[in-house]
Structures are given as structure tokens and as C-alpha cells.
C-alpha positions as CSV (number, residue, x, y, z in Angstrom):
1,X,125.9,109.7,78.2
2,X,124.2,107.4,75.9
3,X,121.7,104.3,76.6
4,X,124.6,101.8,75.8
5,X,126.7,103.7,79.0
6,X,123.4,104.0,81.0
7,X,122.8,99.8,80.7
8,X,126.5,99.1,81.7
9,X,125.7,100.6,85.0
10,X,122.9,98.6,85.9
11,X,125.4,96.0,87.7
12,X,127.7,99.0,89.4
13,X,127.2,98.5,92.9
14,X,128.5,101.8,93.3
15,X,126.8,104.0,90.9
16,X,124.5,106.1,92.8
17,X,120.9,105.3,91.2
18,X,118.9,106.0,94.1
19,X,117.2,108.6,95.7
20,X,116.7,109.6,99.6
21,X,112.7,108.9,99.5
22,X,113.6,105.4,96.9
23,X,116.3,104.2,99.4
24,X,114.4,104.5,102.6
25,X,111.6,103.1,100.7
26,X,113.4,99.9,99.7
27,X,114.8,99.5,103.5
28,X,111.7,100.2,104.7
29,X,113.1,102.9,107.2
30,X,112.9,107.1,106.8
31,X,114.0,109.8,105.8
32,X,115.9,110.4,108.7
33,X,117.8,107.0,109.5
34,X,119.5,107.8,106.1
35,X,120.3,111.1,107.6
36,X,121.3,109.8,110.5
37,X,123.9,107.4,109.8
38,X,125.2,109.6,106.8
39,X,125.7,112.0,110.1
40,X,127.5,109.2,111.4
41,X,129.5,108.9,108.6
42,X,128.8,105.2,107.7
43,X,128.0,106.3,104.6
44,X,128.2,109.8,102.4
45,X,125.8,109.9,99.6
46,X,126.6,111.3,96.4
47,X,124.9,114.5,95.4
48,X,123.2,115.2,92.4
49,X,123.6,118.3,90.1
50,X,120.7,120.0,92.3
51,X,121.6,118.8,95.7
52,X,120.1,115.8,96.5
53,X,121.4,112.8,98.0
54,X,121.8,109.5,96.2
55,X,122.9,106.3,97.2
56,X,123.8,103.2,95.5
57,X,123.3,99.8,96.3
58,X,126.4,99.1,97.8
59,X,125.8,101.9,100.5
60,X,121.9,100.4,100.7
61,X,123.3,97.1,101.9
62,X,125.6,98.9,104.3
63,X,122.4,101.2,105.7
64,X,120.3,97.8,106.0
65,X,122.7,96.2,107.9
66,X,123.0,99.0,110.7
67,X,119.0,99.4,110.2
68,X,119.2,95.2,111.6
69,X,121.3,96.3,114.4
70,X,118.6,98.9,115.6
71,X,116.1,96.7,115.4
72,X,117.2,94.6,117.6
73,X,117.5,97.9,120.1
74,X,121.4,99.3,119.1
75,X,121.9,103.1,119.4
76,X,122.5,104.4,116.0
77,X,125.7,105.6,116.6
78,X,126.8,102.1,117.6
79,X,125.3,100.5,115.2
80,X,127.0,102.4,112.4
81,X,130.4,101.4,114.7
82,X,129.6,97.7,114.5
83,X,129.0,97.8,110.2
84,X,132.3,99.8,110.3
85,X,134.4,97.2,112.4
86,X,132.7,94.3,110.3
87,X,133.7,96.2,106.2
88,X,137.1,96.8,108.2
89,X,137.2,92.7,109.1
90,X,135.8,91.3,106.2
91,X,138.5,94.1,103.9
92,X,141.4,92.7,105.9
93,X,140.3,88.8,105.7
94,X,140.4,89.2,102.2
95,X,143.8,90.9,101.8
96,X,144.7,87.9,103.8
97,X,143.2,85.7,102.0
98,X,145.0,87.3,98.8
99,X,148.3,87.1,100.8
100,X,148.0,83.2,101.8
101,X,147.2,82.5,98.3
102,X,150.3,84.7,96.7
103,X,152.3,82.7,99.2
104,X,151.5,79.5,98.6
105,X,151.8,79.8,95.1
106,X,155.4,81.0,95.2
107,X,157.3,77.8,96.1
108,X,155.4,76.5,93.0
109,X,156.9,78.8,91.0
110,X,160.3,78.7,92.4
111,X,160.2,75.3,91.7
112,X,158.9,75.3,88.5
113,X,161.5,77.8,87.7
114,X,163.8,75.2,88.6
């Protein structure tokens, strides 16, 4: 890998920068809570060539939200549930979203076609 590939991942959400002690730093949360809902499957770190965990931010902003949620007093197990049900909502409003669009467009074209 050279520097040039190592810059272009800077704005992956997905690329998995960060380590287990970095993560629950930035959350403000342990060790633990990352274990925890990865044994909850909300989210399943990537492992590095040695075995350690590492999460990107994409799974960070996942992990803070269901950190929120037991906060305010949610079992983890529950919480992790809820941040499920909400990706799964806000995935299927946008292929909706995509489908409205694709739809409205068509008469356009038909017309146009016309």
C-alpha cells in the first residue's frame, strides 16, 4: 500500500482505522460495551493480521447510537434491537425514495420518447 492509497481512505466510512481501546475512547464508553454489542451482533469488527478488533467510523456511529439508548436506561440487548430496526427503516426509505423517484421520471420519458 502506498501513502497515495493510505490518503484515499481517510473519507471511507468503512475502512477499519480504529482500535478497541481508540473507539471506546472516542465514545467515551469501555472496553466491554464494544464487546458487548459486537456479542449482540450490531456490529462485527474487522480483525487485524494479529487479532485485534478494529472498527471504522461507520460502525462508531452505529455503537454511539446504541451507547445513547443505554443512557437513557435501555438493556443492551434492546438497544442494539432498536439501531437494527432504525438502519433496516432508514435502508428501506431510501430504496423507496429511489423507487418514487424512478417512477416519476418514467412518464417523462415516455413522453419525451414520444
Amino acid at each position: 500500500m502506498t501513502a497515495d492509497d493510505s490518503f484515499g481512505r481517510l473519507d471511507d466510512d468503512d475502512f477499519p482505522a480504529y482500535t478497541m481501546g481508540r473507539a471506546a475512547d472516542m465514545l467515551g464508553t469501555t472496553q466491554s460495551f464494544l464487546r458487548a454489542i459486537g456479542e449482540a451482533r450490531l456490529i462485527t469488527p474487522l480483525r487485524s493480521a494479529g487479532g485485534h478488533r478494529r472498527y471504522s467510523r461507520y460502525q462508531l456511529r452505529i455503537a454511539a447510537r446504541a451507547r445513547e439508548l443505554v443512557d437513557q436506561g435501555m438493556p443492551v440487548e434492546a438497544a442494539c434491537r432498536i439501531v437494527i430496526l432504525e438502519d433496516q427503516l432508514q435502508e428501506a426509505q431510501r430504496i423507496n425514495a429511489e423507487h418514487q423517484q424512478a417512477a416519476a421520471a418514467a412518464p417523462a420519458r415516455s413522453q419525451a420518447a414520444a
